[in-house]
C-alpha positions in Angstrom: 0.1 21.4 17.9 -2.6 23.0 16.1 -5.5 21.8 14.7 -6.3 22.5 10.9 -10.5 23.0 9.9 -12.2 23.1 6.9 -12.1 20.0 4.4 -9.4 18.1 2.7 -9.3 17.8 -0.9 -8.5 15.1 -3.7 -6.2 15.4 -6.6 -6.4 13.0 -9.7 -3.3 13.3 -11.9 -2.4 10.3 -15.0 1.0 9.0 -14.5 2.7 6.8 -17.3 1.2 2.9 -16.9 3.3 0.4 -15.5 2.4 -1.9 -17.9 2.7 -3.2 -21.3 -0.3 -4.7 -23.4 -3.1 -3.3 -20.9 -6.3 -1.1 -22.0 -5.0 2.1 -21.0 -2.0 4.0 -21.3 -2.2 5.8 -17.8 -2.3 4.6 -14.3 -4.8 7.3 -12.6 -3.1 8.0 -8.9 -5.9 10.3 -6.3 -4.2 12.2 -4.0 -6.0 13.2 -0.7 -4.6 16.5 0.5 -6.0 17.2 3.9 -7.5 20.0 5.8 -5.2 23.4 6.1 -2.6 21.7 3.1 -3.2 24.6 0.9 -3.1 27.2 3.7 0.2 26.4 5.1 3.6 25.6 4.2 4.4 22.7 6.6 5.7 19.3 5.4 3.0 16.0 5.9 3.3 12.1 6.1 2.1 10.4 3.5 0.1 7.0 3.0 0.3 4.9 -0.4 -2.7 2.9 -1.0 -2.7 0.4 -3.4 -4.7 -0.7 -5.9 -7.3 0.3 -5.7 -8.6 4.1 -6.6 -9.7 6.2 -3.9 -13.4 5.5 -5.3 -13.8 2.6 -3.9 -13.4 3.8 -0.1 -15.3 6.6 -0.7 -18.6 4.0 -2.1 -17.6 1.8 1.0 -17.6 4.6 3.8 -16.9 8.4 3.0 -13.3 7.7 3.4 -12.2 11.3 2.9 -14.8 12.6 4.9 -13.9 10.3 7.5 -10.2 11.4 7.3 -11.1 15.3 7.7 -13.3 14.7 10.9 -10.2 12.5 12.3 -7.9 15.1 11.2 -10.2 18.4 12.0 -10.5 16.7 15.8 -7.0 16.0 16.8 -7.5 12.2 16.6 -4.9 11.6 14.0 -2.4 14.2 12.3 -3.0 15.5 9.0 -1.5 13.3 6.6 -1.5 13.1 3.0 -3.0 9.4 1.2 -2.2 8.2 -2.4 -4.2 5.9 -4.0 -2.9 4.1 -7.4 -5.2 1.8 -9.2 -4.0 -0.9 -11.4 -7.0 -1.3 -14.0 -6.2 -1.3 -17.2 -3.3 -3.6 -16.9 -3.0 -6.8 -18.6 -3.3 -8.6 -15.3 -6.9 -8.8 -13.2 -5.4 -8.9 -10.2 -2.1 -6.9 -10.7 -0.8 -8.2 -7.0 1.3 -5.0 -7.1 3.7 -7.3 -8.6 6.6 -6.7 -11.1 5.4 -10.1 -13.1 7.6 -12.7 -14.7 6.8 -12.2 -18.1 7.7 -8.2 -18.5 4.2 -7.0 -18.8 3.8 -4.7 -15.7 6.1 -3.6 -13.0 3.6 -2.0 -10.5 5.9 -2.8 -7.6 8.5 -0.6 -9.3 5.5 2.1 -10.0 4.6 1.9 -6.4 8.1 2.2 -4.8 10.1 4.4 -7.3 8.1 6.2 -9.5 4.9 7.3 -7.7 7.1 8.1 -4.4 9.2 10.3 -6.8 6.3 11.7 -8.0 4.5 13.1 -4.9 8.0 14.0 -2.6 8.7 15.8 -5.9 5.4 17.6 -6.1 4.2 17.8 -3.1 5.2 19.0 0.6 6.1 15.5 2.1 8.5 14.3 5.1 10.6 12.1 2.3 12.1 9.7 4.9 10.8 5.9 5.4 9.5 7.0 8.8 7.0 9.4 7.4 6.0 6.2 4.7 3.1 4.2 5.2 1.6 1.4 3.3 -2.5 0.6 3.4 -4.8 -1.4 1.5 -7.6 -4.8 1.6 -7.9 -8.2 0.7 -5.0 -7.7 -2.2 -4.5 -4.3 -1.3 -3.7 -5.8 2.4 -0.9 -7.9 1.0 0.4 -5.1 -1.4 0.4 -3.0 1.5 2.8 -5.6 3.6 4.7 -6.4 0.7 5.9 -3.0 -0.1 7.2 -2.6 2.9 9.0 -6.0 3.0 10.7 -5.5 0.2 11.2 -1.7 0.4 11.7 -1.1 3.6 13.8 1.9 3.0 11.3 3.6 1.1 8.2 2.8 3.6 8.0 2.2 7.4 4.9 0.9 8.3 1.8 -0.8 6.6 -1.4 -1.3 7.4 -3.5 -4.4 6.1 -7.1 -4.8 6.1 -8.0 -8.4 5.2 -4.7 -9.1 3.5 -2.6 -12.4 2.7 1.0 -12.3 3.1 2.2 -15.5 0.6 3.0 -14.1 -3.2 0.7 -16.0 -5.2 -1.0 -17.8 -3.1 -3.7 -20.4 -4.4 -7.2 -20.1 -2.6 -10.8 -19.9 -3.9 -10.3 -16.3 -2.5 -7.4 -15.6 -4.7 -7.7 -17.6 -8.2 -5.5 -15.6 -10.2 -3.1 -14.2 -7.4 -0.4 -16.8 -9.3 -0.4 -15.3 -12.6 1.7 -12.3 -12.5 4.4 -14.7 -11.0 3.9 -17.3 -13.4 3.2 -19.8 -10.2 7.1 -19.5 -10.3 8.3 -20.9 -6.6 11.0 -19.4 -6.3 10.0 -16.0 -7.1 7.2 -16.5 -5.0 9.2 -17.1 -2.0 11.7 -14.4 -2.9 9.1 -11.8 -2.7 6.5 -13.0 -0.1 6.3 -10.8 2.8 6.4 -14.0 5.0 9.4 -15.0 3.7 11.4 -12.1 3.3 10.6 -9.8 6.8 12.9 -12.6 8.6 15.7 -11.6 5.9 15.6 -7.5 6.2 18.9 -6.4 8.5 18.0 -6.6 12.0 18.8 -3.2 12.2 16.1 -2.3 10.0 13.0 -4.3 10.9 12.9 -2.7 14.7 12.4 0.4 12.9 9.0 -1.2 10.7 6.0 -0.9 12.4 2.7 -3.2 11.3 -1.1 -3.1 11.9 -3.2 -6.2 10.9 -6.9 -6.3 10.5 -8.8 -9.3 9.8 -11.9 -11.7 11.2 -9.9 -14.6 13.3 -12.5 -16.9 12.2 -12.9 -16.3 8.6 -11.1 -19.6 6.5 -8.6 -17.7 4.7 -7.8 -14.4 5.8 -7.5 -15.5 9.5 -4.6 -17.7 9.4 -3.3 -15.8 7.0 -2.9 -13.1 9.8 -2.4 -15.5 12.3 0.6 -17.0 10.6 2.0 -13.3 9.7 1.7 -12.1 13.2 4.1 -15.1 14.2 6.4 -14.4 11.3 6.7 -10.7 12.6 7.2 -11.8 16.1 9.7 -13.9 16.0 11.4 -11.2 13.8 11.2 -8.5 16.3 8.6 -7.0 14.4 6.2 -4.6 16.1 
């Protein structure tokens, strides 16, 4: 209704790590807090971004800038975005994954603890609706697979280059299997392709996903290709 100026702002706080045996003790989560936040009072939707720190959009493309000329014009509402990086763990590529052998429970980080976190300390619209997930390459398939498997905590997600099979074996992904112990069954328990068919019908009209990726690159392609049917014949928008 009315258009906030200035700039947003980013806030870096240390929460407890989600692991055990890592090289740090705290998982660093950036908080983006956009344009009129601190002047008002009013209640925003958030985005959780995951894992990678906010850093690494800014290097690619400005990202907050970005976000506070999208905001600042009207083209999107102000929203808050989270970032949580998962360096320091004892898995390379963490896969957002609770893993098999005890070590980390990043899923449980993302979904429980940092969601407690920012509702509790922050003006947020706590409801699923108000929830969205975003990330690339692993990012892209933490961001599906948060909402697959918590779709009462998030609503939508949005996946830039992602995959969508937990611990899928490519050139692209060489260690995606290790926090899953290349464990089938867990795998397919947990794999956003697997388990979007198995949420309550009820539930997945209300989820809401947005895909990115180049059609005719080897891996990330069908990948999307093969999601987008999944979510289809789920009555997935």
């Amino acid at each position: 209704a009315s258009r906030p100026a200035g700039y947003g702002r980013i806030l870096t706080i240390g929460l407890p790590a989600p692991w055990i045996g890592g090289d740090r003790s705290i998982a660093t989560v950036d908080v983006y807090l956009p344009p009129g936040y601190d002047a008002g009072t009013g209640r925003y939707p958030v985005v959780y971004e995951a894992p990678q720190s906010i850093r690494t959009w800014e290097t690619g493309f400005g990202f907050s800038g970005v976000l506070d000329s999208l905001i600042t014009s009207g083209a999107i509402p102000p929203m808050i975005f989270v970032f949580s990086l998962s360096y320091g763990g004892p898995y390379a590529d963490s896969e957002c994954a609770n893993s098999v052998d005890g070590r980390e429970w990043f899923d449980r980080f993302m979904s429980s603890t940092v969601v407690r976190w920012v509702d509790q300390h922050l003006r947020t619209i706590s409801s699923s609706a108000a929830r969205a997930t975003l990330g690339f390459s692993q990012g892209g398939y933490c961001a599906a697979e948060l909402v697959a498997n918590h779709s009462g905590i998030f609503g939508s997600a949005m996946s830039f280059s992602g995959y969508f099979v937990a611990g899928i074996h490519s050139g692209t992904t060489p260690d995606a299997w290790r926090p899953f112990d290349d464990d089938p069954a867990v795998e397919y328990r947990i794999s956003p392709m697997t388990v979007v068919p198995r949420i309550p019908a009820s539930r997945r009209t209300g989820l809401f996903f947005v895909m990115a990726s180049d059609a005719a690159q080897g891996f990330y392609g069908p990948q999307l290709k093969q999601f987008a049917g999944v979510l289809d014949g789920a009555g997935v928008p």
